[in-house]
N, C-alpha and C positions, 0 to 999 in steps of 0.2 A: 292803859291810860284811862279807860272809861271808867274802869271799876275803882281806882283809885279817886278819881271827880267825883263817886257816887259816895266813897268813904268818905271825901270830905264834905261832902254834902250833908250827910247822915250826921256825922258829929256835931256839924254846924247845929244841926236841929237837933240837939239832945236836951232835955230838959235842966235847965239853970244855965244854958250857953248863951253870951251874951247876943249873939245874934238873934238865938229864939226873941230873947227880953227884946230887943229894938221892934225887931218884927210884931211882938205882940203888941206894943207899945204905940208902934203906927196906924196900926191895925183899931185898937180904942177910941187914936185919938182919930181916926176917919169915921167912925160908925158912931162916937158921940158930935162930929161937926154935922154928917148928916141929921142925924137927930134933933138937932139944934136950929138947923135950918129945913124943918119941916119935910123933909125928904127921909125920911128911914127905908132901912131895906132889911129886909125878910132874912134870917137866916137859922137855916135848922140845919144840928148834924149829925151825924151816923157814925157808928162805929162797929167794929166789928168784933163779932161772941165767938169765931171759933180761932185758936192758933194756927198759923201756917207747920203743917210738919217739919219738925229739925230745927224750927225758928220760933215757936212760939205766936203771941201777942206781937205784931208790925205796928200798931198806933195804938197804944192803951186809952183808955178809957180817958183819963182827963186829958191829954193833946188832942184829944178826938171831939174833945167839947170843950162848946165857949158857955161860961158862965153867964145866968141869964136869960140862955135862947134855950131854944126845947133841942132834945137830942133824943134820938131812936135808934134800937141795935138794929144789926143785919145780920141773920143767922147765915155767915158766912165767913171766911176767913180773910184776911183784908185782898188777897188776888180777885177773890169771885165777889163781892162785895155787889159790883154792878154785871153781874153776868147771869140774868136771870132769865131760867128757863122757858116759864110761862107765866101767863098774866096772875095766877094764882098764888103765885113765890111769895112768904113773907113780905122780903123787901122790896119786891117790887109793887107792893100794896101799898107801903109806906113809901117808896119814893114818890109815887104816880101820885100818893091821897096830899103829899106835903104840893107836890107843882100845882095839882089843883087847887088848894088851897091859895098858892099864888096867883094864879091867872085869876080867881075868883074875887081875889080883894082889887087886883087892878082893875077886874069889870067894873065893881064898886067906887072908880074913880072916873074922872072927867078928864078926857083930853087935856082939857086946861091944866088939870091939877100936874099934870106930867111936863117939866120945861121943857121945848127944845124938841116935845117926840109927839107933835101933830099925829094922829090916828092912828097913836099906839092901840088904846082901848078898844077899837074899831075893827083891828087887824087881828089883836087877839078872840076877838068874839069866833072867828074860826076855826081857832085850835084845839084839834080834839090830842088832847093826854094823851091815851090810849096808844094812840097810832104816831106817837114824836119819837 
């Protein structure tokens, strides 16, 4: 049963499958209403350089990116992607350097400017990367 929900799953997301299109298509038109309404949100993505044995390439390169936003590899295959050893890893330079890059821009912002999330900015001044 499982692996059958995961086949269809997979097909669903196959590239020119009308699902994919809906989904991407919601997907724009939410990241261009936020845009529009002075809210943007951050988004970088990763893909992975190495093939899984016996399987290849799991997300190729362009399903792995959005046109647009910045995108960085992970010398990893898409399982180990996030499974990084130590602080030194490739990827875990470029994940840790992109979150910082976020907590940095929202330090750059005012309470105010965030609706609804009173002493966001505040609460993130204690976040050390490192150790999340």
């Amino acid at each position: 049963m499982i692996c059958s929900a995961n086949k269809h799953l997979a097909n669903s997301l196959k590239p020119n499958s009308a699902v994919l299109a809906s989904i991407e298509k919601a997907f724009d038109v939410w990241i261009k209403t936020r845009n529009q309404k002075n809210r943007p949100i951050n988004i970088v993505c990763f893909y992975e350089e190495l093939p899984m044995p016996g399987i290849g390439i799991v997300v190729d390169y362009a399903s792995a990116t959005i046109p647009g936003h910045q995108s960085f590899s992970i010398h990893a295959t898409n399982e180990g992607m996030l499974k990084f050893k130590h602080k030194d890893d490739n990827g875990y330079i470029r994940v840790a350097g992109e979150l910082r890059r976020f907590v940095d821009d929202i330090h750059e912002m005012n309470d105010e400017d965030i609706p609804g999330k009173r002493g966001t900015v505040s609460t993130l001044n204690t976040v050390d990367v490192d150790h999340v």
